[in-house]
C-alpha positions, 0 to 999 in steps of 0.5 A: 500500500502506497503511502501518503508521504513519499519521505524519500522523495521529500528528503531530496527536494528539500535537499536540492533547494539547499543545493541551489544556494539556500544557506538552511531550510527546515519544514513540516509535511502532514497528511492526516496522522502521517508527519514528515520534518526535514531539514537541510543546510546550516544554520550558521554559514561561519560554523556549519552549525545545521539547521533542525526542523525544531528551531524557532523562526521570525514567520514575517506576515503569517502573523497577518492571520493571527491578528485577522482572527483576533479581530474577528474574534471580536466582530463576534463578540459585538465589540467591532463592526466588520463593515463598520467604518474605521473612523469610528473607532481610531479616528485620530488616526484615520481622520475625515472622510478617508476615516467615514470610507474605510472600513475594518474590513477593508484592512483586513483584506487591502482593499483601504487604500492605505499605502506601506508606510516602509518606504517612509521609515526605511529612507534607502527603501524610498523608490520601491518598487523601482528595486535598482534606485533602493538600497539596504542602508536602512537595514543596517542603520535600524537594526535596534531602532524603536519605532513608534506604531502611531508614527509608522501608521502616520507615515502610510495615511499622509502618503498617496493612496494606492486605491480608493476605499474597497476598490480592486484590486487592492495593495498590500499594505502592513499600514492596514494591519499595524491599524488592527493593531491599534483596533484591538488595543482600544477595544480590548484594554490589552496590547495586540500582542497580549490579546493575540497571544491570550486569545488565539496562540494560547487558544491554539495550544501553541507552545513555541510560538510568541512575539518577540520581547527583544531584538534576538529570538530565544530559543534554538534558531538560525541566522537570518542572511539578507542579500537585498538582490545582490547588493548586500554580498556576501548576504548579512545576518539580521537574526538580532533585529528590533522587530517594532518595524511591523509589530503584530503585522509581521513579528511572530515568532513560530516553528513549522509544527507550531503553524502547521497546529494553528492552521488545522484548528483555524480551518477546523473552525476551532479558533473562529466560527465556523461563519467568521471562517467563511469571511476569511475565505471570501477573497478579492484581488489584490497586488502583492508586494512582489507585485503580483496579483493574488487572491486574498481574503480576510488574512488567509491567501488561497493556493489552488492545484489541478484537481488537488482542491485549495490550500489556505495559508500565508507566507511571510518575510523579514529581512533575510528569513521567511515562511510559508505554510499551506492547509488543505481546506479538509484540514488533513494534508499540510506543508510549513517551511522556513528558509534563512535568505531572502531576496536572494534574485539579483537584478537584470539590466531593467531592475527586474530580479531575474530567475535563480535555481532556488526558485524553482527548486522551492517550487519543486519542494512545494509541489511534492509537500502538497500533492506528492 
């Protein structure tokens, strides 16, 4: 009898992206009771120190979903209205007729026309996305930076919008969420932080997954290298960073186990109703940062394969690491993977990242994980 989980073939793809030129990756592959972890590669390129399928990671925007369900938690409770207007409820921040426009919905799933503020805070990120005019100054220049939430959300607010209010498609903007952030705050007396981890990691069960305290990430873990298309070479390590850049848009820190959990009780109606569920899978186009248009609904981002059904996930980045989880909407078959280099593409003679063998090799990794 075949098995579900061909770990041969797993073990080679997740070798092959390694050979392809990621320092390190670690994942987790399940389909009904069968689990497969694998990792490959190091987790310190000076010390050849491996990488584990254990280790804690900086997930980046997957953090996106928790705070989608913190707030719909609340939507449930009364406390928040999903068409309701923001103004209503921040208007200091969101104020006039932008602030009577927007709605709560419409930050959940970037149809606001809220701008990213990053640009704004990250002065050498100031032409994005014309990638050739950018540079990696900033990076390095706030790696211990506190930033203030209310100046950041300033910052994409006065900045040209990007759309009108639930137009589409809409633009991805960490502005919208750093805005939940607040929204939860005010509506619950509790930081966002403290609501999520209280309401949906604690509810989940989750033993390694928490927002980070300080600027390192405790716990066993990988250096994270950003190569900023080629322009920071050799890629630098940016595992020690003061994450107050995205807050609960983009700082959770988790393991492939731990996601993988999250996303089955999520999909299985365990973390919100099975009605705020439902929400959450009501999608609308949308530009991703990369610049392409996805499917995206309320926190949650559908992935679909020829006759294999749809996955729901997120994928995330921080500067040098990333993340990627996908569930299968019957719960049962499920794939996390974390990698420790980003923006790895170096850019042709028109700024346009070009291909690299890593590409196709996490293709070729995902497409095994999901339907092998």
């Amino acid at each position: 009898m075949k098995k579900s989980l061909d770990s041969v073939a797993l073990d080679a793809a997740i070798e092959h992206v390694h050979r392809a030129g990621m320092p390190g990756l670690f994942a987790e592959v399940r389909d009904g009771g069968q689990v497969w972890r694998g990792a490959a590669g190091v987790a310190d390129v000076a010390t050849g120190r491996p990488v584990t399928a254990g280790m804690r990671h900086r997930v980046g925007s997957i953090t996106k979903t928790f705070t989608a369900a913190a707030v719909l938690q609340q939507v449930e409770s009364g406390r928040i209205g999903l068409d309701a207007p923001i103004g209503r409820y921040l208007p200091k921040l969101v104020p006039g007729g932008r602030g009577d426009a927007i709605t709560v919905r419409m930050l959940i799933n970037h149809t606001s026309g809220l701008a990213e503020y990053l640009p704004y805070a990250y002065p050498s990120l100031k032409a994005y996305p014309a990638l050739a005019d950018t540079g990696p100054q900033s990076l390095e220049d706030h790696r211990l930076t506190r930033f203030d939430p209310a100046e950041l959300i300033e910052m994409g607010v006065t900045a040209p919008a990007v759309g009108v209010p639930g137009g589409t498609p809409g633009v991805y903007s960490n502005t919208n969420y750093l805005l939940l952030a607040q929204l939860l705050e005010q509506g619950t007396g509790a930081t966002a932080e403290q609501y999520i981890t209280r309401h949906v990691i604690e509810r989940a069960g989750l033993r390694d997954t928490g927002f980070p305290e300080e600027a390192h990430v405790d716990g066993p873990h990988s250096r994270l290298y950003e190569a900023w298309f080629g322009m920071i070479d050799p890629p630098r390590d940016y595992s020690v960073f003061d994450m107050s850049w995205v807050g609960p848009s983009a700082s959770l820190i988790s393991t492939v186990t731990d996601l993988n959990r999250f996303y089955r009780m999520l999909l299985a109606g365990e973390i919100v109703s099975p009605s705020s569920l439902a929400q959450m899978q009501r999608t609308v186009p949308v530009i991703s940062q990369e610049g392409s248009t996805i499917d995206y609904g309320l926190g949650l981002h559908p992935m679909e394969g020829p006759g294999q059904g749809t996955f729901w996930g997120h994928g995330g980045t921080v500067w040098g690491g990333g993340a990627l989880t996908m569930t299968r909407a019957d719960g049962k078959r499920q794939l996390a993977v974390a990698v420790n280099l980003q923006r790895w593409n170096r850019l042709d003679s028109a700024g346009k990242p070009q291909p690299h063998p890593i590409d196709d090799a996490l293709t070729a990794l995902y497409r095994v994980a999901m339907y092998g």
